[in-house]
C-alpha positions, 0 to 999 in steps of 0.5 A: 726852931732854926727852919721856922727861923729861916722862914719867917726872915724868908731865907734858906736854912743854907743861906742862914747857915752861910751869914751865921758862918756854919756849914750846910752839913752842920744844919742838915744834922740838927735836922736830922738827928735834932743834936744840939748846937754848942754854946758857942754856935747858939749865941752866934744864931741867936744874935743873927736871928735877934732871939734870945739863946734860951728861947732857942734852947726851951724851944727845942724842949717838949711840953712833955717835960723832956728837961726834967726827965733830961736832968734826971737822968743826967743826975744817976749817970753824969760820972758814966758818961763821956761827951758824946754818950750826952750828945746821942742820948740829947739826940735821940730824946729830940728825935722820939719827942718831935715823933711824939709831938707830930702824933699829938701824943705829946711825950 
């Protein structure tokens, strides 16, 4: 959502990054591995791009129903897992789901 963002306010993705206060490297990750911005950095691109933090945040979610199975799994798990583990398992859902979703497979 952040490129699409960037585009249609006719910016580079750096350029964005740069006015939010947020590194090129900390943008190139998100593209990357689709990890998802803390809290604090999701405020901080909501209000520069004047959009709601949950229409960032349901954005990055497929219509496959990645937010159920994501809680789902987090409910069996959550005592097992350290911060990180979070963040990578988030990563790679976002990244089989935008493959998926380029297919048209949908989930």
């Amino acid at each position: 959502m952040y490129a699409a963002l960037c585009k249609s306010k006719g910016i580079s993705l750096s350029r964005a990054a740069d006015e939010i206060g947020l590194s090129n490297s900390t943008v190139t990750k998100w593209k990357k591995t689709g990890a998802t911005p803390s809290g604090d950095t999701l405020t901080k691109v909501a209000a520069y791009f004047g959009v709601s933090v949950d229409d960032l945040i349901s954005d990055a979610q497929t219509e496959g129903g990645m937010q159920d199975q994501l809680i789902a799994f987090y409910g069996k798990v959550k005592d097992h897992l350290t911060e990180d583990d979070i963040d990578d398992i988030m990563a790679s859902m976002r990244v089989k789901a935008e493959r998926n979703k380029r297919k048209g497979t949908g989930g």
